[in-house]
C-alpha positions in Angstrom: 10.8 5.7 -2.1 11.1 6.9 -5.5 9.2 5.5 -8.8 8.1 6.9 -12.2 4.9 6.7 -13.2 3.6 6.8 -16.9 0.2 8.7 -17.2 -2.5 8.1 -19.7 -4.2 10.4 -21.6 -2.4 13.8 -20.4 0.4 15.6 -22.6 3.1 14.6 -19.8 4.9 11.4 -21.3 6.3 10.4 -17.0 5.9 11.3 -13.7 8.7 10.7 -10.9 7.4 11.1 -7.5 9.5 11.1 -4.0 7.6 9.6 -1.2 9.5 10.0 1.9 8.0 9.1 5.4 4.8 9.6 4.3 5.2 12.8 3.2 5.9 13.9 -0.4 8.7 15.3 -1.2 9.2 16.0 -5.3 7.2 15.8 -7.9 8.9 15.9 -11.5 7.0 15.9 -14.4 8.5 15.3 -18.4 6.3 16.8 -20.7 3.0 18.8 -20.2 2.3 22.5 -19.7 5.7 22.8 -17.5 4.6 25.6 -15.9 1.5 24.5 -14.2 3.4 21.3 -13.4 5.7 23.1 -11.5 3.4 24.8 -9.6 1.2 21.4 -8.8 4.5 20.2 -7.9 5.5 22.9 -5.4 2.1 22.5 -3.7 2.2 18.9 -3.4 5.8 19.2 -1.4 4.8 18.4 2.5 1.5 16.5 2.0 0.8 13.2 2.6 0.0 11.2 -0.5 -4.0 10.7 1.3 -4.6 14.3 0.9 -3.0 14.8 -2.3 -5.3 12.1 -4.1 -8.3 13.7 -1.9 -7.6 17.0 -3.8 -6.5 16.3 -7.3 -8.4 12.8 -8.2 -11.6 13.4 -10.8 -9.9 16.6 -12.1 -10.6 16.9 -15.7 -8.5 19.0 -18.4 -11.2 20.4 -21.0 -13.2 17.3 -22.3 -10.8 15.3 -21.8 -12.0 12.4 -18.7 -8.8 12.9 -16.7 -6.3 15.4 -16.2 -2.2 15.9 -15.1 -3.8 16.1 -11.4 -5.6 13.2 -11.3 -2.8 11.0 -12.6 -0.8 12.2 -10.2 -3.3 11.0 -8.2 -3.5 7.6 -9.8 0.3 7.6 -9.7 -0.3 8.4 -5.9 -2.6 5.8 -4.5 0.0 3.1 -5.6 1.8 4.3 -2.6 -1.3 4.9 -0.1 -1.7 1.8 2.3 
């Protein structure tokens, strides 16, 4: 399964996430701080969706109440059942 995902309050403007068997298997992100992105994303490759939220949800960039992580996260637990 693939979807997009739109976060809210993060400089990435979409996220599109490959779920496959459980496991994740890309991460793509349009907008942000690319590089970071693309080093969240590598990480997440091979981990359940469970774990991932486990790890990234309540991560907070600066002041700001969420973070790139955590709406991954959010973007995540849509797909946890």
């Amino acid at each position: 399964m693939t979807f997009d995902y739109i976060p809210k309050g993060v400089c990435a403007r979409k996220f599109t996430i490959q779920v496959e068997d459980g496991v994740i298997r890309s991460v793509k992100a349009e907008g942000g701080c690319n590089g970071n992105l693309q080093g969240v994303a590598a990480l997440l490759q091979g981990m359940t969706p469970e774990e991932a939220v486990r790890r990234m949800e309540g991560i907070r960039c600066g002041m700001k109440k969420t973070s790139c992580p955590d709406q991954i996260a959010q973007a995540l637990k849509g797909v946890i059942t």
